[in-house]
Backbone as CSV, one residue per row, in Angstrom:
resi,resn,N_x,N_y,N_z,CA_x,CA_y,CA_z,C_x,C_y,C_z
1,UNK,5.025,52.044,4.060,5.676,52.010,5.371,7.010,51.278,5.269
2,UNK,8.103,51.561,6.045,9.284,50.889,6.294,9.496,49.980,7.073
3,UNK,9.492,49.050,6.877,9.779,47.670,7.261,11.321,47.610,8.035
4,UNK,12.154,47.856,7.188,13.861,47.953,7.459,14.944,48.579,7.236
5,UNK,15.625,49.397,7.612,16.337,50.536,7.860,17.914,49.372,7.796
6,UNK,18.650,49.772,7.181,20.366,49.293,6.929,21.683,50.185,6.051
7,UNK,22.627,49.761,6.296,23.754,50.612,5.692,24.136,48.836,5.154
8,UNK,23.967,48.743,3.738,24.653,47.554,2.680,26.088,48.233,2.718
9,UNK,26.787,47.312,3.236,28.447,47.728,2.404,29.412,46.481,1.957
10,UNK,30.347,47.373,1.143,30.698,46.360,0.753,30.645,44.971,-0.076
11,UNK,29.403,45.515,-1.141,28.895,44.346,-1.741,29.704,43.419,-2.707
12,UNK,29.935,42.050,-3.219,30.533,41.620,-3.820,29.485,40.747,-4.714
13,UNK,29.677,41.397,-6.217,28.293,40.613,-7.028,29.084,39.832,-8.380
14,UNK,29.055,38.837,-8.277,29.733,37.823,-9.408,28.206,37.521,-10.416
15,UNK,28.664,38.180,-11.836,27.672,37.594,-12.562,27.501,36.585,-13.525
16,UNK,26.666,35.706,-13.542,27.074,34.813,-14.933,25.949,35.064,-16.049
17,UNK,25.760,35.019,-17.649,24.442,34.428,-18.155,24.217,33.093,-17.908
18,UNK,23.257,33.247,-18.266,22.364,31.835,-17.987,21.017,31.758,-18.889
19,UNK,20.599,30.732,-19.309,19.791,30.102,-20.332,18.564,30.112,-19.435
20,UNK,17.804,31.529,-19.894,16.553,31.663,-19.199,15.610,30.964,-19.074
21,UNK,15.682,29.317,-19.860,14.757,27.988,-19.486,14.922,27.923,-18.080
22,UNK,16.236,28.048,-17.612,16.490,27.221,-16.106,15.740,28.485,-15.169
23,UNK,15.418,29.725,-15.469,15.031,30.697,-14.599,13.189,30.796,-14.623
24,UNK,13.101,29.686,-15.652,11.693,30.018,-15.837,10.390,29.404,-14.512
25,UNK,10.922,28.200,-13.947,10.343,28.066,-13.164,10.325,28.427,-11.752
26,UNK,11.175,29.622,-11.805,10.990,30.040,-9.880,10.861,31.513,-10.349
27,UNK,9.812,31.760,-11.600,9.711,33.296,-11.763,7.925,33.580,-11.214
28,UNK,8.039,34.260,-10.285,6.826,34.674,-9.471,5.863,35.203,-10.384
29,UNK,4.224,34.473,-10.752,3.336,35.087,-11.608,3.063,36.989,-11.553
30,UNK,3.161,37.220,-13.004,2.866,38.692,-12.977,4.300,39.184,-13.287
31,UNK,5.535,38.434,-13.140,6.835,38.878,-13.879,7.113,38.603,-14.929
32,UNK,8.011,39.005,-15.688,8.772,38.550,-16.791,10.276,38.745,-16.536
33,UNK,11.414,37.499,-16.918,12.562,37.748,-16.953,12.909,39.124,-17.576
34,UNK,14.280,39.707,-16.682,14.878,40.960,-17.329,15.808,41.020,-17.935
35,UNK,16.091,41.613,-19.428,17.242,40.965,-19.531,18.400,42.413,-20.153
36,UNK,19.325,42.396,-20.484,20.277,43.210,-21.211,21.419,43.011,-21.863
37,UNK,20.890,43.694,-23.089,21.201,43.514,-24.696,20.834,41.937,-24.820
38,UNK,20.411,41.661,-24.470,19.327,40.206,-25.323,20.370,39.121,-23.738
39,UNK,20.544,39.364,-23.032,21.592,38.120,-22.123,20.671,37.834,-20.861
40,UNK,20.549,36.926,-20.260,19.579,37.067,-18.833,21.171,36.647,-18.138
41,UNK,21.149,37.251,-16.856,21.990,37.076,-15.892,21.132,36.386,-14.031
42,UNK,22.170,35.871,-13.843,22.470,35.348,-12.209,23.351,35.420,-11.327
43,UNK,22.995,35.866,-10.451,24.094,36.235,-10.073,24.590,36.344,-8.212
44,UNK,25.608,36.126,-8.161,25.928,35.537,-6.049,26.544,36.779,-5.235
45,UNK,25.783,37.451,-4.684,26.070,38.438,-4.044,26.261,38.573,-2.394
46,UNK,27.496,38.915,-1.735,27.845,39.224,-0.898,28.089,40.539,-0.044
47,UNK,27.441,40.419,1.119,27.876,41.980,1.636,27.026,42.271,3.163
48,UNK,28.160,42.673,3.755,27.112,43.313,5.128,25.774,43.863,5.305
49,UNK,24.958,43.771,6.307,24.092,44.054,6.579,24.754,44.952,7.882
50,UNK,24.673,46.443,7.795,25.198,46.961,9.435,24.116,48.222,9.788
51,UNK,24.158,48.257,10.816,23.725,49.545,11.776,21.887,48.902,11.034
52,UNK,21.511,48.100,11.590,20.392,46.883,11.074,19.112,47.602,11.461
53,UNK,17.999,47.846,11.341,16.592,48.869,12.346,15.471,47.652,11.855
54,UNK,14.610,47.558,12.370,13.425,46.622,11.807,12.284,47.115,12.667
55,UNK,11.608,48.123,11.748,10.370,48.491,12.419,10.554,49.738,13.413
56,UNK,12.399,50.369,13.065,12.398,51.371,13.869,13.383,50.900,14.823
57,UNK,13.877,49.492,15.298,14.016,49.059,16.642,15.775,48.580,16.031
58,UNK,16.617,48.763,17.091,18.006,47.814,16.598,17.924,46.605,17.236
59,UNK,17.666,45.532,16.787,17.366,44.339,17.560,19.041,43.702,18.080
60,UNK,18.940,43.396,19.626,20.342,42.712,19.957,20.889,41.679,19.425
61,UNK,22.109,41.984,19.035,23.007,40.582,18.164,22.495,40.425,16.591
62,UNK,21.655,41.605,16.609,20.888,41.594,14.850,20.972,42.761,13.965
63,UNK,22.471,43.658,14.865,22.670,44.516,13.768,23.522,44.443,12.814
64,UNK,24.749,44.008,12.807,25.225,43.643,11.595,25.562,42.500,11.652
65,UNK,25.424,42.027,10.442,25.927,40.460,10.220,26.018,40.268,8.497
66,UNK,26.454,39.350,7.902,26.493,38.727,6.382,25.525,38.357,6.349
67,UNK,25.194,38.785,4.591,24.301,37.670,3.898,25.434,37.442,2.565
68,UNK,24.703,36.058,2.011,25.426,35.910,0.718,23.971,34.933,0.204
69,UNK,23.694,35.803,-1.066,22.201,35.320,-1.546,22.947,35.129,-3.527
70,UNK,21.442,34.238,-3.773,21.715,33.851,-5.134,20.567,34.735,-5.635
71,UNK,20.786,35.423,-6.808,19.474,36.234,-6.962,19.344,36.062,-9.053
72,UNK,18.374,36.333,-9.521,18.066,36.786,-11.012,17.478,38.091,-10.979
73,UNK,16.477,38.464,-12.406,16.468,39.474,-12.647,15.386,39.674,-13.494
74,UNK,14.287,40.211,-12.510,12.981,40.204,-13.439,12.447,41.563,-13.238
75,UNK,10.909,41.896,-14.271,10.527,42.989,-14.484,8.938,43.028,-14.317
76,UNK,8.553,44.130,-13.756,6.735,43.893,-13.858,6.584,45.522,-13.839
77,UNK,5.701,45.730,-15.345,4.736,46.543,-15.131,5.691,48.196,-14.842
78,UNK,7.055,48.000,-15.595,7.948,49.131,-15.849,9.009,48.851,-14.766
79,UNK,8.678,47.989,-13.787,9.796,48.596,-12.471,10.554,47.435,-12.807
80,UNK,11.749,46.787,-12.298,12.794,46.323,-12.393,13.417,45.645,-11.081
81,UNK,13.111,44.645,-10.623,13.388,43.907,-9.385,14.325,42.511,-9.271
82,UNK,14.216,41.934,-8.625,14.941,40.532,-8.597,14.145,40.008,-7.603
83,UNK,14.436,38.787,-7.991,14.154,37.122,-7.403,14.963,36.001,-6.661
84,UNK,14.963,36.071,-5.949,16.027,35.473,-4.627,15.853,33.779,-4.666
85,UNK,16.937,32.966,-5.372,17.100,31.652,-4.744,17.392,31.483,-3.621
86,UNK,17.961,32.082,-2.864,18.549,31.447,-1.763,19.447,33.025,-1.037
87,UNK,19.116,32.913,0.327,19.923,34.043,0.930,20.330,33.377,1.828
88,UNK,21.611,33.505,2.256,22.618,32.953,3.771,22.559,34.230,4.331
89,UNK,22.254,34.033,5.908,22.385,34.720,6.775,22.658,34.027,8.002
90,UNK,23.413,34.552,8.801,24.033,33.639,10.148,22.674,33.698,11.157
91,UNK,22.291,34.113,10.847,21.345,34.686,12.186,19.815,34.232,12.542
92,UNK,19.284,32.761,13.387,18.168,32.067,13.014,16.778,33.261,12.815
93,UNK,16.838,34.428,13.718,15.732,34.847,13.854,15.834,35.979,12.452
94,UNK,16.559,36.141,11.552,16.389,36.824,10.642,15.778,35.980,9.584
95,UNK,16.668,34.714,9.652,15.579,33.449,8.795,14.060,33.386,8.977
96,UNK,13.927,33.559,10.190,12.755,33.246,10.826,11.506,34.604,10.267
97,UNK,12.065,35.938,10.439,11.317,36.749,10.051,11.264,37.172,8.109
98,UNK,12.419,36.758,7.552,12.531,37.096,6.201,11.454,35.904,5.733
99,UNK,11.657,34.712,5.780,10.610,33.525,5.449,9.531,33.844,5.876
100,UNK,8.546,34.452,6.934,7.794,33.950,7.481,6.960,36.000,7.218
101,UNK,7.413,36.569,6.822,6.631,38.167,6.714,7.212,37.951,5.132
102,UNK,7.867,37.736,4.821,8.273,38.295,2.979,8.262,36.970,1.898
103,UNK,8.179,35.662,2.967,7.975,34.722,1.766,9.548,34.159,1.017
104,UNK,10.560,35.153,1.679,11.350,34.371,1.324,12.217,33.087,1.506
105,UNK,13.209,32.766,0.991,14.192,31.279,0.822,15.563,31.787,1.412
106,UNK,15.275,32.167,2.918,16.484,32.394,3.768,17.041,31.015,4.292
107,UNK,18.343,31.015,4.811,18.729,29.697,5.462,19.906,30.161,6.376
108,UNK,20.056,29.631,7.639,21.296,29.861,8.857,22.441,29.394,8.216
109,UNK,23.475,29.681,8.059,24.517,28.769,8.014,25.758,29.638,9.275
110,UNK,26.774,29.406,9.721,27.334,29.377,10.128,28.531,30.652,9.136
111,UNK,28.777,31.690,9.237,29.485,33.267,8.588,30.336,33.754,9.278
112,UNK,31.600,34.336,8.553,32.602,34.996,8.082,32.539,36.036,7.522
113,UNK,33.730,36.755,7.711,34.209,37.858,6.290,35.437,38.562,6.531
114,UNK,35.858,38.906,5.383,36.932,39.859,5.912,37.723,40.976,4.679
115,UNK,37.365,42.082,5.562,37.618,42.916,4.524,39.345,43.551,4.996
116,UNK,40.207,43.716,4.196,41.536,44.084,4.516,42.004,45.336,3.346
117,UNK,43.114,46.035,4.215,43.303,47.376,3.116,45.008,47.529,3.445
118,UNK,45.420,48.144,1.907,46.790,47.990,2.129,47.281,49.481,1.222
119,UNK,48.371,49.766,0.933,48.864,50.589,0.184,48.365,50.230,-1.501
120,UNK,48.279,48.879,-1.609,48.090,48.830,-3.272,46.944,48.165,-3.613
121,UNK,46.522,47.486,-2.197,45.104,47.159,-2.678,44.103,47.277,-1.664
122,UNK,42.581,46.626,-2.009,41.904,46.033,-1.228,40.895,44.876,-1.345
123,UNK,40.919,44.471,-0.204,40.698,43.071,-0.384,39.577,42.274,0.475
124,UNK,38.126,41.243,-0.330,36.863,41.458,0.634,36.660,40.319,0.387
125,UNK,36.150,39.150,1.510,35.699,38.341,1.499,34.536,37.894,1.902
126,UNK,33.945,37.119,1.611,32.734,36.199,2.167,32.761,35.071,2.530
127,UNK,32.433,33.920,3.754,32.538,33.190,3.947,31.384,31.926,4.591
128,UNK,30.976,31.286,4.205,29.777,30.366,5.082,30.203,29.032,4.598
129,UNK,29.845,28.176,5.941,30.027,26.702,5.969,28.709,26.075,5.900
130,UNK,28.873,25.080,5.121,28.001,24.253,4.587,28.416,22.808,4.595
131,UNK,28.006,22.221,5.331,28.023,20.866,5.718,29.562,20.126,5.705
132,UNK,29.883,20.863,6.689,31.359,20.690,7.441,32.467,21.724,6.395
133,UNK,31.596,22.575,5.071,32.902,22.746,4.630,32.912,24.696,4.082
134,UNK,33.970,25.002,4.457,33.490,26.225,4.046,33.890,26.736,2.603
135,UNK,32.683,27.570,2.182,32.236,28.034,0.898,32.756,29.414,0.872
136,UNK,33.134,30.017,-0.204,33.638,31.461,-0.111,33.621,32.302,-1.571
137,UNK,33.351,33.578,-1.348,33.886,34.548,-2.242,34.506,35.512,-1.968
138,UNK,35.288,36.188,-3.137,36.025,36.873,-2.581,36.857,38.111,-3.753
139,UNK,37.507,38.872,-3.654,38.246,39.839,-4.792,38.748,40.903,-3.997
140,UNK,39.739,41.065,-4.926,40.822,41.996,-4.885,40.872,43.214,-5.726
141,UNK,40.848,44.732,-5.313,40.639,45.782,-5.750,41.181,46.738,-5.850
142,UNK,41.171,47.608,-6.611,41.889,48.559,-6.313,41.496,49.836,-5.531
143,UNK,42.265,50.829,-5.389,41.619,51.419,-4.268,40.917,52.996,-4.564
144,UNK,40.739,53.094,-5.717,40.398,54.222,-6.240,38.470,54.085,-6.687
145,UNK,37.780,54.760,-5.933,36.037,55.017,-6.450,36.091,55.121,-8.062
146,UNK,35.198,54.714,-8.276,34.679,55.155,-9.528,33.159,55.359,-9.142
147,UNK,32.795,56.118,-10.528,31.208,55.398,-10.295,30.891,54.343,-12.007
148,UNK,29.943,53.693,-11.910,29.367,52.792,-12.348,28.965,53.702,-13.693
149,UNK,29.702,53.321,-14.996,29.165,53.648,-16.236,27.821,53.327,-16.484
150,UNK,26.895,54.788,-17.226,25.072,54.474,-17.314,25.344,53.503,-18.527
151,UNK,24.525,52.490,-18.766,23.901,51.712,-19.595,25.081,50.765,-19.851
152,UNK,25.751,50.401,-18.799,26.684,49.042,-18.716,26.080,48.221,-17.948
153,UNK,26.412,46.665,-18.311,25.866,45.664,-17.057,26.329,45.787,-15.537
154,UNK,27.310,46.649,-15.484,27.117,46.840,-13.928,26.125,47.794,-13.082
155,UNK,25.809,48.640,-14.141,24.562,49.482,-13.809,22.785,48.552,-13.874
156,UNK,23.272,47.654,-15.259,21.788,46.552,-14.796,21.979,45.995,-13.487
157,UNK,22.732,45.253,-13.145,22.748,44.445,-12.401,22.846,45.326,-10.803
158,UNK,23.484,46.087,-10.426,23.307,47.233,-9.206,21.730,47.959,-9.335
159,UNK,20.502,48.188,-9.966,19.855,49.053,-10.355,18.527,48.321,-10.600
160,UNK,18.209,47.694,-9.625,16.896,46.526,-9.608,16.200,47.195,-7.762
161,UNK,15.480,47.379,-8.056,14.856,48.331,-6.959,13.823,47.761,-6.155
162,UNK,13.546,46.450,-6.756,12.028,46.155,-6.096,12.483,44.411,-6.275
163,UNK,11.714,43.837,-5.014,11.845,42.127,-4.353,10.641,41.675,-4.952
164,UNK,10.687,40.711,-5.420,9.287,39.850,-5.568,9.475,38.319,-5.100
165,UNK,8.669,37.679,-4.553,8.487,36.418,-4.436,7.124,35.964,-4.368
166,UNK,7.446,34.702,-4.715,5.943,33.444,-4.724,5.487,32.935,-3.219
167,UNK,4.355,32.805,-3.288,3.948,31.784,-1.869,2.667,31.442,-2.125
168,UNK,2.553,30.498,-2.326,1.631,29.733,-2.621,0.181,30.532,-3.843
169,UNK,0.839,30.619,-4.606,-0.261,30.748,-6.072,0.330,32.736,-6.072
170,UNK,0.820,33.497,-5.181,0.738,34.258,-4.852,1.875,35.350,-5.292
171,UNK,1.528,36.491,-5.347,3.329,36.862,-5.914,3.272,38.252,-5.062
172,UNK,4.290,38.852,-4.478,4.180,39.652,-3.372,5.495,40.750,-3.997
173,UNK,5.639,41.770,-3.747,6.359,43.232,-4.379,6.611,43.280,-3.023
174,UNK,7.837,44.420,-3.054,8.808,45.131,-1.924,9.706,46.040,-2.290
175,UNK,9.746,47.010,-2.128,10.638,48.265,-2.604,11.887,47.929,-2.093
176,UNK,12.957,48.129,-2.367,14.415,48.488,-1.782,14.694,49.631,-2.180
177,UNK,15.367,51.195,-1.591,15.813,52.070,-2.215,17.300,52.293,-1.633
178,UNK,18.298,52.989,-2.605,19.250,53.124,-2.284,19.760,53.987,-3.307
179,UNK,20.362,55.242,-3.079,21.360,55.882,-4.097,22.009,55.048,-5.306
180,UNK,22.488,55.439,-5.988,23.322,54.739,-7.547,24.579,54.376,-6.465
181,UNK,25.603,53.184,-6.925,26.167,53.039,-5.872,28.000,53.645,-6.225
182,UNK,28.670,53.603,-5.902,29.879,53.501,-6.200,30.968,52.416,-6.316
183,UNK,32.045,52.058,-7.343,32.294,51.150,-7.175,34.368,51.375,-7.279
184,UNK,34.636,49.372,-6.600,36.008,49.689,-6.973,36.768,48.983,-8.075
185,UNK,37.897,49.144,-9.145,37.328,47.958,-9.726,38.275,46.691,-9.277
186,UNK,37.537,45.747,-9.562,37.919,44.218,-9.161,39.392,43.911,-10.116
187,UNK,40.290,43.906,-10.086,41.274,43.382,-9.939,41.597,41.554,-10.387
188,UNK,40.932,41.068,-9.217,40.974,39.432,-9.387,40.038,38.896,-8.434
189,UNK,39.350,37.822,-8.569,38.312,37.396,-7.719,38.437,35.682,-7.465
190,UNK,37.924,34.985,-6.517,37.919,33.993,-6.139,36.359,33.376,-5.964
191,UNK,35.857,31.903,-6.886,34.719,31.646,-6.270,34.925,29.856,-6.067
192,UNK,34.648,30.028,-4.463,35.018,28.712,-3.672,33.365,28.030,-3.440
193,UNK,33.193,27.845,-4.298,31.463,26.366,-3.700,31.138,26.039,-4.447
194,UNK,30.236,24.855,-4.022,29.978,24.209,-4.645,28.138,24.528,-5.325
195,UNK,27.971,24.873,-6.098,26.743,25.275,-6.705,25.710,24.023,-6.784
196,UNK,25.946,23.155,-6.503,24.569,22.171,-6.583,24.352,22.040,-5.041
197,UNK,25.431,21.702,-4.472,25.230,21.538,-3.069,24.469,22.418,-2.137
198,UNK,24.915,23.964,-2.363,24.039,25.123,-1.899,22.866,25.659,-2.634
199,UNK,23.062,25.157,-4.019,21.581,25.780,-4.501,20.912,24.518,-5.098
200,UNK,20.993,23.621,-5.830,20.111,22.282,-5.821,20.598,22.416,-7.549
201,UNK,19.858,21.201,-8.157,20.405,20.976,-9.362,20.239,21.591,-10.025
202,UNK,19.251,22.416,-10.461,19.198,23.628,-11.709,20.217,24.389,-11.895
203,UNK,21.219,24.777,-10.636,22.504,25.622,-10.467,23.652,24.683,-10.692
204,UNK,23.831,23.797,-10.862,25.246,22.580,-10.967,26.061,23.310,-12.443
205,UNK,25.033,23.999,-13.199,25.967,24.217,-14.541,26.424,25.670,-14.735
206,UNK,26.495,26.122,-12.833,27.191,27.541,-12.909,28.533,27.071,-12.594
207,UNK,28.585,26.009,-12.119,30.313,25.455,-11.318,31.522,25.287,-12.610
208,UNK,31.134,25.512,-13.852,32.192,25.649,-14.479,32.311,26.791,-15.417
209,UNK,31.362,27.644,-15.178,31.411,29.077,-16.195,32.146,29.858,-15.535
210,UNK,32.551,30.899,-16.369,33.208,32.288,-16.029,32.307,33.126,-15.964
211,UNK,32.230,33.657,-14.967,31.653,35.047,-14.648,31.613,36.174,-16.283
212,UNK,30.621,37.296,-16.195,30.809,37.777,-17.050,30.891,39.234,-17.056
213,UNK,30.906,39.718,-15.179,31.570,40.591,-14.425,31.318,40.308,-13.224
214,UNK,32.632,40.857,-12.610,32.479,41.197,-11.296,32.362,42.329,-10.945
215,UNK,31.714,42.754,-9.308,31.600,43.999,-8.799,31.791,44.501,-7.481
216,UNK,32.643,44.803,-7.184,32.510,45.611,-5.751,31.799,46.467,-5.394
217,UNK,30.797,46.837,-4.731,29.983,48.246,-5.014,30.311,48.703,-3.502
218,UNK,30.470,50.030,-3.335,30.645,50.285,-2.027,29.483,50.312,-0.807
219,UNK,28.154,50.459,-1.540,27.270,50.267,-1.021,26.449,51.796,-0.428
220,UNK,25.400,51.259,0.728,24.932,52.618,1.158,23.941,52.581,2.069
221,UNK,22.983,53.897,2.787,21.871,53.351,3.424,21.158,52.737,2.818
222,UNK,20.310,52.057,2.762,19.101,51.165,2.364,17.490,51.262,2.758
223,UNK,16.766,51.638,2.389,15.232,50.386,3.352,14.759,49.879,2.290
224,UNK,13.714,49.088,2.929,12.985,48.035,2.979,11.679,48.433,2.835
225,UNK,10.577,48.654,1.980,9.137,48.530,2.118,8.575,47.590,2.444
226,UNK,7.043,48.149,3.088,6.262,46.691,3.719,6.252,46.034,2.411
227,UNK,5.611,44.603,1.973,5.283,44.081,0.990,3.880,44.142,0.308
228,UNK,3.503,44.209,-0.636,2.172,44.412,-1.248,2.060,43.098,-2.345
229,UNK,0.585,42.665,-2.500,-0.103,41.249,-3.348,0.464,41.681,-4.284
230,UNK,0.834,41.794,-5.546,-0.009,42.123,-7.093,-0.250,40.988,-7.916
231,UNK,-0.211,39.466,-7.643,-0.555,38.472,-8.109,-1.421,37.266,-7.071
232,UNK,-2.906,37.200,-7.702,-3.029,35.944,-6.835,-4.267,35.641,-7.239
């Protein structure tokens, strides 16, 4: 059954590796890290949520809005999903229902964005404040589609189909589907926060790496499956 009906656009996904010790303890029983050509990645993704349905219904003041979530990249049993540190969303009652039906690590903060278009470029931001100060991402593109080369890391990292999370001893599955996506390419990018402050200390030693791509993806419709056990 469908849980949630959306058009993702506009996504902005900054990736880094990372030393799969630090990913080992928020990996939900019944997964294994995913990785490609031997690298595990993490990675901060930005992008609308619009024309929003939940259960069929457009809820008022809850159809479009930002998220900007921290996610990894794990595998169970052939399928290929991710694992959510942390998702920003402006909106209390989306916190309220993502935590409280899916188990996840949503949080309110206070959101922005802004997407702008010109003759030579284009240009997308993300924005949330965090304890008086605002945090941001952002890049500059060019204005021509591509699509996403098969068996490049922008195709790993776009091409994770299924949610998992923990809750108490417990590990819970969720489909996402969406077409292969299209992309533009990034140009130059900006990343404004502070990584311990928004994600806690295991993340403090992303604040001085370089990314090891960026991505614009144009995005697309989306849903959401109900969630199902497969660990407990």
């Amino acid at each position: 059954m469908t849980f949630l009906k959306a058009y993702w656009k506009n996504l902005i996904l900054i990736n880094y590796e990372i030393n799969p010790n630090i990913l080992t303890p928020f990996l939900p029983k019944g997964t294994a890290l995913d990785s490609f050509n031997g690298k595990y990645f993490i990675s901060i993704v930005g992008f609308m949520f619009k024309d929003t349905k939940v259960l069929g219904v457009k809820l008022p003041f809850h159809i479009n809005f930002e998220e900007v979530n921290l996610r990894f990249y794990v595998k169970h049993n052939g399928k290929r999903g991710v694992v959510f540190i942390k998702e920003i969303v402006p909106k209390p009652l989306i916190t309220f229902v993502a935590n409280s039906i899916y188990h996840e690590h949503y949080q309110t903060n206070k959101m922005t964005h802004r997407w702008e278009e010109n003759d030579n470029h284009n240009e997308f931001e993300y924005q949330w404040k965090l304890n008086d100060q605002w945090q941001s991402i952002s890049v500059k593109t060019e204005k021509t589609l591509s699509d996403i080369k098969d068996n490049s890391e922008e195709q790993f990292i776009t091409e994770h189909y299924f949610g998992y999370t923990k809750h108490k001893n417990k590990t819970y599955e969720y489909e996402v589907t969406h077409p292969t996506w299209q992309n533009l390419k990034v140009t130059s990018f900006k990343v404004n926060l502070n990584f311990e402050a928004n994600y806690g200390q295991y993340f403090k030693i992303l604040q001085p790496l370089k990314p090891t791509s960026v991505i614009l993806a144009t995005g697309s419709k989306i849903t959401v499956k109900n969630k199902r056990t497969i660990h407990k």
